[in-house]
N, C-alpha and C positions, 0 to 999 in steps of 0.2 A: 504494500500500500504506500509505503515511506516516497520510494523514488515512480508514481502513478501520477500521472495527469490527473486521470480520472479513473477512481474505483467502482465497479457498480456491484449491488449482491443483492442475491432474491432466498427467501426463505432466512431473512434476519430475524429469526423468531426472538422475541425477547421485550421488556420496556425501553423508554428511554434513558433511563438509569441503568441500566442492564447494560447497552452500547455506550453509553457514554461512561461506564467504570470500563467497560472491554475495550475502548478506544483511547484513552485518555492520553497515551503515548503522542499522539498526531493531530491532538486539537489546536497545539501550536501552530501549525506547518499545514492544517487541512480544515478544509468545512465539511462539516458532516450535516446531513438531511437524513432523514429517515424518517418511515412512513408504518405505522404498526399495522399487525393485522387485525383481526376482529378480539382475538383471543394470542396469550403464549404457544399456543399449538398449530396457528394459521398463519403463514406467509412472513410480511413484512420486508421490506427493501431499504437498504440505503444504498445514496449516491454520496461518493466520498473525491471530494473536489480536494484539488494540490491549491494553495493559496498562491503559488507561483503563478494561475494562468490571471490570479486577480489581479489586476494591473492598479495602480495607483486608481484611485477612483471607482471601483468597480464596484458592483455590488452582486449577491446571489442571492433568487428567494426559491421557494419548491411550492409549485401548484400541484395538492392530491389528485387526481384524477378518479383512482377509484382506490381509498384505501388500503395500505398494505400487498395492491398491484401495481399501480402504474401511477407515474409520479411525473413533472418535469421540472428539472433544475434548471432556470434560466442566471446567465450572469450574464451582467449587460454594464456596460460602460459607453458612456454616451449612447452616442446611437446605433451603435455595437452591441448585439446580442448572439451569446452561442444558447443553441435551449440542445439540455443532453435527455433523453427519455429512457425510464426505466423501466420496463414494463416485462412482470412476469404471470403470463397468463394462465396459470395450473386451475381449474376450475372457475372458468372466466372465461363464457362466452367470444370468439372473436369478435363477432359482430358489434357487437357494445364497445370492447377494447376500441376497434377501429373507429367507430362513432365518438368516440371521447377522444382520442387523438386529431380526427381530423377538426374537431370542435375548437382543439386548442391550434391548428394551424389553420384553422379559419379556412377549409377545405370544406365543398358543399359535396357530399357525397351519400347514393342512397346502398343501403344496405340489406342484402334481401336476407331476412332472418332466420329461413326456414333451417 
C-alpha cells in the first residue's frame, strides 16, 4: 500500500475503527475512504489514495453509491478532476450497478432489467 498510487479492496469487512487501528501506519502519507457494509459479515470497500497525487490545493471527497459496493473517490484541484471507482458487485444486480455509475457520469443510459 506504502509505495500505491492508489489502493482499492473489496470485502473490507470490518468498522471504521477497525480500518482505521488496521491502517494507522499510512494515515500520514495516504487518505483512506471507506464505505461499510450492511453488517461485519457483508462486503465493505476502501479506496486508499497516496497523498503524493494530492497536489498542493487539492482536495478528495467519496460519493457512496450503493453502500459497502461501489463508491467514487473524486480529487479534484481546480478544474482538475480524477474520479477513481470502486465497485465490487458480489450480490449486486448489474443492472442497478451500471444505472448508479452512469448516474454519477451523467451518462443517459437504458437498462433492460430482465
Amino acid at each position: 500500500i506504502k509505495d500505491s498510487a492508489v489502493t482499492i479492496i473489496q470485502e473490507a469487512h470490518g468498522t471504521r475503527e477497525l480500518i482505521a487501528k488496521l491502517l494507522r501506519g499510512i494515515v500520514g502519507s495516504h487518505t483512506v475512504h471507506f464505505s461499510a457494509g450492511k453488517d461485519h459479515a457483508t462486503g465493505g470497500i476502501l479506496t486508499i489514495v497516496n497523498k503524493l497525487l494530492m497536489v498542493q490545493g487539492a482536495t478528495s471527497r467519496m460519493e457512496i453509491i450503493i453502500p459497502g459496493r461501489v463508491s467514487c473517490v473524486t480529487i479534484q484541484n481546480g478544474s482538475h478532476n480524477l474520479q477513481i471507482f470502486n465497485e465490487h458487485h458480489a450480490c449486486v444486480k448489474v443492472p442497478i450497478v451500471v444505472e448508479a455509475l452512469c448516474s454519477i457520469l451523467y451518462i443517459s443510459v437504458t437498462v433492460d432489467k430482465e
